[in-house]
C-alpha positions in Angstrom: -24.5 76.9 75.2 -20.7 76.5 76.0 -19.0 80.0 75.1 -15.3 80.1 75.0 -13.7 83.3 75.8 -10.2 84.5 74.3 -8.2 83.8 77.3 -10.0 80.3 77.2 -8.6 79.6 73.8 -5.1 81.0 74.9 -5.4 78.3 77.6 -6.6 75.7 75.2 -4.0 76.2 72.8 -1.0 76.5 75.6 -2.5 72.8 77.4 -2.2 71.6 73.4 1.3 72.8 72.8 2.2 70.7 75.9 0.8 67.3 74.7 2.5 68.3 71.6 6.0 68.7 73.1 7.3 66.5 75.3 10.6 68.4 76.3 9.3 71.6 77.1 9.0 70.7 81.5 10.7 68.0 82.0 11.9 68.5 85.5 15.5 69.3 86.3 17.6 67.1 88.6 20.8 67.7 90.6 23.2 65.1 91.6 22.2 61.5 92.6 20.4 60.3 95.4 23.1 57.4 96.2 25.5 60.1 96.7 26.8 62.1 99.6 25.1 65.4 98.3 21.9 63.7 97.4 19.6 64.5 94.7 17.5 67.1 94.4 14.7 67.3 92.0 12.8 70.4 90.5 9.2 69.7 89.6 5.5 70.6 89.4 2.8 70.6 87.1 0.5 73.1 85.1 -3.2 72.5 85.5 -6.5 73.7 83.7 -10.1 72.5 84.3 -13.4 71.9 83.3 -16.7 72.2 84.9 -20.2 72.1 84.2 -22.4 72.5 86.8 -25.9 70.8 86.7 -27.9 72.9 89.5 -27.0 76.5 88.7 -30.7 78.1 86.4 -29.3 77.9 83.6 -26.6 75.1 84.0 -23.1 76.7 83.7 -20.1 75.8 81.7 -16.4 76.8 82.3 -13.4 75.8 81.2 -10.3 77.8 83.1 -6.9 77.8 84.3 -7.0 75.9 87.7 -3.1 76.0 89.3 0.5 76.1 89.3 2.2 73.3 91.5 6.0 73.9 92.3 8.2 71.3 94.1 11.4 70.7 95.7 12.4 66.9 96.3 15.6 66.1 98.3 17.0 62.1 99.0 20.2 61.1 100.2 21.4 58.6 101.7 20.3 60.0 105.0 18.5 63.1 104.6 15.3 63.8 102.8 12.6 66.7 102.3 10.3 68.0 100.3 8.5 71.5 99.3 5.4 72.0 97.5 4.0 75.7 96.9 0.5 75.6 94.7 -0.6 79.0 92.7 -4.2 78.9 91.9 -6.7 81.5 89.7 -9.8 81.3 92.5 -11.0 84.8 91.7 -10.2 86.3 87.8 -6.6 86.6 88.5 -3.5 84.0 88.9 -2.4 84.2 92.4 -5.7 85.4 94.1 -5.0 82.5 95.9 -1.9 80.0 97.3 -0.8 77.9 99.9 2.3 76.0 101.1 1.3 72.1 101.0 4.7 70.2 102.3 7.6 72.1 103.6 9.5 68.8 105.7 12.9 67.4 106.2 13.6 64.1 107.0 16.3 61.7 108.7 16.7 57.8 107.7 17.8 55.9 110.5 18.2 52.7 108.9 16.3 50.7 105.1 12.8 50.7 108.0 12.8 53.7 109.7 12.9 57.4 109.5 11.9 60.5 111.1 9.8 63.6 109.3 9.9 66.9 110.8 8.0 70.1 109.3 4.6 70.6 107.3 3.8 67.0 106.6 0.7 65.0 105.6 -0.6 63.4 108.4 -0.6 59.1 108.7 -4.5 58.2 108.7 -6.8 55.8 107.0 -5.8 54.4 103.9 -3.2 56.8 102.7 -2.9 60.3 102.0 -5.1 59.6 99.1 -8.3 56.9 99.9 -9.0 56.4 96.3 -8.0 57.1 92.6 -10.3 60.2 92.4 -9.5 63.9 91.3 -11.8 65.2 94.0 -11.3 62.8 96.3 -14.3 61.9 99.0 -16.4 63.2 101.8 -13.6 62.3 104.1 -11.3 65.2 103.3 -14.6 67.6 103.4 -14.2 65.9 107.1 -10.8 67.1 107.3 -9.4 63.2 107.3 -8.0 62.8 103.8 -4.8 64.4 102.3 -4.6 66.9 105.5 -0.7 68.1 106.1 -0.2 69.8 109.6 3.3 70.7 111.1 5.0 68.5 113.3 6.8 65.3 113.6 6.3 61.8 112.4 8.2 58.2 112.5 7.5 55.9 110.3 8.4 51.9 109.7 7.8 49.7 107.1 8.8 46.7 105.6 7.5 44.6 102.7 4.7 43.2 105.2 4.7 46.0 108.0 3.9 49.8 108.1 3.7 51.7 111.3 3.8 55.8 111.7 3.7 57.3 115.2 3.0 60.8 114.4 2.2 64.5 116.7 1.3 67.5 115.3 1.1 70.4 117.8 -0.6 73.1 115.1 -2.4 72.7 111.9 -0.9 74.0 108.3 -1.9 77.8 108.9 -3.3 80.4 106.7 -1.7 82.1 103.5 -2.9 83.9 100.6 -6.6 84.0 99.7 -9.7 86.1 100.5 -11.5 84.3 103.2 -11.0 84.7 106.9 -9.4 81.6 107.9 -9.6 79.5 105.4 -6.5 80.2 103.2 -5.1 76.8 103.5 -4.5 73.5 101.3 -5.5 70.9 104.0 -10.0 70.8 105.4 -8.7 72.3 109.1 -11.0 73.6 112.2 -10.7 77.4 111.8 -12.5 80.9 112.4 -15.9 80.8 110.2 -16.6 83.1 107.9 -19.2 85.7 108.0 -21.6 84.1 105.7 -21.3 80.6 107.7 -24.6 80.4 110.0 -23.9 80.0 113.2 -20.5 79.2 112.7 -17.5 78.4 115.7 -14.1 79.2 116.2 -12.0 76.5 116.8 -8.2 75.4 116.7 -7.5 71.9 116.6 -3.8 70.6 118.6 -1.8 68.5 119.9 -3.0 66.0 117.7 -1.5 62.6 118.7 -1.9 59.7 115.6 -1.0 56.7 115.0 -1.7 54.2 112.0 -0.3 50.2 111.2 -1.0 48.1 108.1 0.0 44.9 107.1 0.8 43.6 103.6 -0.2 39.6 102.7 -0.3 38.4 99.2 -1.7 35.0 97.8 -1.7 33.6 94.5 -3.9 36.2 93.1 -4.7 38.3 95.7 -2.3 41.6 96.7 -3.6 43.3 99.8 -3.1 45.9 102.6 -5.5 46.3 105.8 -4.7 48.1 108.6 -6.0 50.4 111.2 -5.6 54.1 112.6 -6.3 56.6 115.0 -6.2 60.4 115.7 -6.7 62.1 119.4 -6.4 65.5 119.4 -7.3 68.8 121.5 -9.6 71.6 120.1 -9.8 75.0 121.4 -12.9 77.2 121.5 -11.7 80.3 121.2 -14.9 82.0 122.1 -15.7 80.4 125.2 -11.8 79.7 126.4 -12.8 76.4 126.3 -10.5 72.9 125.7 -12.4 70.1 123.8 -11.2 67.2 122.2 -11.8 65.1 118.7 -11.1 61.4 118.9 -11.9 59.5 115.2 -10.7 55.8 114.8 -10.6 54.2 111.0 -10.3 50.3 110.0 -9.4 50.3 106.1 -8.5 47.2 103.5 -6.6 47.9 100.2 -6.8 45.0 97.6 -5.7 44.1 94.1 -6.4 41.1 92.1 -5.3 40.9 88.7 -6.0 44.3 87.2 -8.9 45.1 89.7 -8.6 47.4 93.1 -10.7 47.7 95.5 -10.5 50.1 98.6 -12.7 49.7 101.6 -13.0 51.9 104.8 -14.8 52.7 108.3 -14.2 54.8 110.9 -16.2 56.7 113.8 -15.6 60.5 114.3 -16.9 62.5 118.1 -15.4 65.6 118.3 -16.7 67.9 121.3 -16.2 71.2 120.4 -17.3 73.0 124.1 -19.8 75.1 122.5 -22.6 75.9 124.6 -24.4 77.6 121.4 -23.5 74.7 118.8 -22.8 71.4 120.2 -24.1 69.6 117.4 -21.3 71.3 114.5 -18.2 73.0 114.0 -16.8 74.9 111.2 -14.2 73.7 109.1 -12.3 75.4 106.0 -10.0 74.7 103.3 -9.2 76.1 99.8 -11.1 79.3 100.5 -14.5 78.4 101.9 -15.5 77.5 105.4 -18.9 75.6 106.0 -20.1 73.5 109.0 -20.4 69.7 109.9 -21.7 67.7 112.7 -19.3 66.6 114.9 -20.6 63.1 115.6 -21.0 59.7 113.1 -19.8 57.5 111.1 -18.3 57.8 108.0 -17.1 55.3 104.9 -15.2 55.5 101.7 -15.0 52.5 99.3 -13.7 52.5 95.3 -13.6 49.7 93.0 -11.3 50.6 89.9 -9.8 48.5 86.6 -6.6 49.5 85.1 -6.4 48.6 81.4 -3.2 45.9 81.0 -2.6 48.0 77.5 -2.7 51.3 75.7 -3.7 52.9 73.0 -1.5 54.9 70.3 -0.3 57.9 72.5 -3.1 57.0 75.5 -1.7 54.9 78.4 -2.7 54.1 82.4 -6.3 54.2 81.5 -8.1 53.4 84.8 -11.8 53.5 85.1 -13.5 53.7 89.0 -16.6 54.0 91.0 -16.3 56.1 94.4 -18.9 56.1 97.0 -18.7 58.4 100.5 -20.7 59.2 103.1 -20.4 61.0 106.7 -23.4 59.7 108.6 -24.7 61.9 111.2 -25.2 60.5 114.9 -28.1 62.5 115.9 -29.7 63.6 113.1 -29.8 60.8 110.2 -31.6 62.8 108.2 -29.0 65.1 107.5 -26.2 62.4 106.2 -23.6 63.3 103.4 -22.9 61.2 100.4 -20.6 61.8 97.7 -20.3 59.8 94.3 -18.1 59.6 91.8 -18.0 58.0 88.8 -14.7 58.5 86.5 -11.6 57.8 84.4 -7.9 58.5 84.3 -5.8 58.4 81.7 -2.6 59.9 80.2 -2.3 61.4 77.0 1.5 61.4 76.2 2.5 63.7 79.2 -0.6 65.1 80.0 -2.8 63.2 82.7 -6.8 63.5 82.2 -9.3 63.0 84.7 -12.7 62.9 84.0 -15.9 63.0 87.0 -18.8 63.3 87.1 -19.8 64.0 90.9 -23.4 63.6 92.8 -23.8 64.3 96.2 -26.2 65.3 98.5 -25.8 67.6 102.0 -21.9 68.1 100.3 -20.9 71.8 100.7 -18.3 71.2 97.8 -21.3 70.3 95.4 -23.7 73.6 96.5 -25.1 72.4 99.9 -24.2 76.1 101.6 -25.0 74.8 105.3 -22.5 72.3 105.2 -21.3 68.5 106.3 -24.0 66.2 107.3 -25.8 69.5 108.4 -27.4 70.7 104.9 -30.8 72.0 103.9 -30.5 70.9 100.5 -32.2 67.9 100.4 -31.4 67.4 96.6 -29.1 65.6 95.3 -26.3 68.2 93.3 -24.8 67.5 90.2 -21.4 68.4 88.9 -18.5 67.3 85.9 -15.3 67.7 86.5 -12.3 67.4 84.0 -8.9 67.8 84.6 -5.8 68.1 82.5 -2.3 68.5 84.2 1.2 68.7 82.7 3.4 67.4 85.5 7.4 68.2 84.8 
């Protein structure tokens, strides 16, 4: 049976007020951007949660204050930056737990090119973001999707052409959290924790990327394929060992009418130089570190509708189907899926996503020995709803 505590209701009631009111965050903004100051723009968003999970005996239900985002946005003529800080609730108490995401400044050369400098994410596979999901895929349990490391990256485009050239010497780093070095926003090789079997301790740099797409349309038909690829060192820091991780993606992004559709493959072989575990490595992110097989091929592909109209005070309602999987090398009987099945929407300001997740060797959805590397041979259940105020 669902039981709602007092400070659940407080947090009820507080998400309510803010569908209610629409002035109450609206953002602040100084100057303009076409001007010789620039613009900068004061944002974030306030975000709650609520899960049910399907394999704990019995099946738990929370709902619960999830995080605080707060963003700087700077564009001028020729400078530009960002900063984005995120405040979560991981272990009873706000700020158990937080990360820097983007701290960057940026140069425009010219309308097509500009440099980045700083805490950036990095230019791989589709986009920052693969899909239109909440909890995005098994990619970013790889440490692929919506990673931001520190360094420097140049960037093209034009209406048909993209291309980033991008180096990153060191990952994102640790901050504030409880685990040993896993106190980051970005899936990053790290120091596993005590409770991780057999687990390494790595550092991934020097990690040298590089991703081009290409934009055609057709009378119907809107699309984007492209392809990208990521070299990078690794050290073992208990052997005083140099290793190396070389992953390649090929990716197509298409829209006809109202329909998307977003396709990808890609081949990962990292080799870690551990005589002990040749076969894994430990990764971490958001406070938890786990392990995954360092060689296969993975996949990510989403077909989603957006609804050409609304409904009273519900708009951008966007139905999708997301299916994942890291397949491992050696041992196939150890491969990682991950599907979900979900719907956005926004409700005056307040954007709602609703998942419901299945997955199977996924150390997000209760496999505790990791990426393609599980002994969970079930399949884990888990529902997932999100409601954020952005300002």
């Amino acid at each position: 049976m669902l039981k709602i505590k007092s400070a659940q209701i407080k947090t009820l009631l507080f998400i309510g007020s803010l569908v209610l009111n629409q002035t109450i965050y609206s953002g602040i903004k100084f100057g303009e951007p076409t001007s010789n100051l620039g613009q900068l723009n004061i944002g974030g968003a306030i975000r709650g949660k609520y899960v049910y999970d399907h394999d704990t005996n019995p099946s738990s239900s929370k709902f619960s204050f999830s995080d605080v985002i707060l963003r700087l946005d700077y564009d001028s003529p020729k400078l530009i930056g960002a900063l984005d800080y995120r405040i979560y609730e991981y272990y009873g108490h706000v700020g158990d737990a937080s990360w820097l995401t983007d701290a960057w400044i940026g140069y425009k050369l010219d309308h097509h090119h500009k440099i980045i400098a700083g805490l950036n994410p990095v230019p791989f596979g589709l986009d920052r973001y693969w899909g239109n999901t909440f909890f995005l895929g098994i990619a970013n349990v790889m440490g692929l999707e919506d990673v931001h490391n520190v360094g420097i990256k140049y960037q093209f485009k034009t209406d048909k052409n993209q291309l980033s050239l991008a180096f990153y010497p060191i990952d994102g780093g640790n901050f504030r959290g409880h685990s040993k070095d896993a106190r980051r926003f970005s899936i990053n090789m790290i120091n596993a924790d005590d409770y991780v079997e057999n687990g390494t301790n790595t550092q991934e740099k020097n990690m040298v990327m590089t991703r081009y797409s290409h934009h055609f349309d057709t009378e119907h038909l809107n699309a984007q394929i492209g392809a990208s690829l990521w070299y990078s060192s690794i050290e073992n820091k208990n052997y005083s060992s140099t290793g190396s991780r070389q992953v390649w993606s090929i990716f197509g992004d298409f829209n006809y009418q109202n329909w998307n559709s977003k396709l990808l493959f890609g081949h990962q072989d990292i080799a870690n130089k551990d005589r002990l575990s040749p076969d894994h490595i430990s990764l971490g992110g958001f406070d938890y570190s786990y392990n995954s097989a360092t060689q296969g091929d993975f996949f990510s592909t989403e077909l989603s509708y957006l609804f050409p109209y609304s409904f009273e005070y519900v708009q951008s309602i966007r139905p999708y189907l997301n299916i994942s999987g890291y397949i491992n090398k050696k041992y196939s009987d150890t491969d990682s899926y991950r599907v979900i099945s979900g719907i956005s929407f926004k409700l005056k300001d307040l954007s709602i996503q609703a998942e419901h997740l299945v997955g199977k060797y996924d150390p997000y959805l209760g496999d505790q020995n990791g990426l393609a590397q599980g002994s969970n041979n079930n399949w884990n259940q888990k529902t997932y709803i999100s409601l954020a105020y952005y300002f």
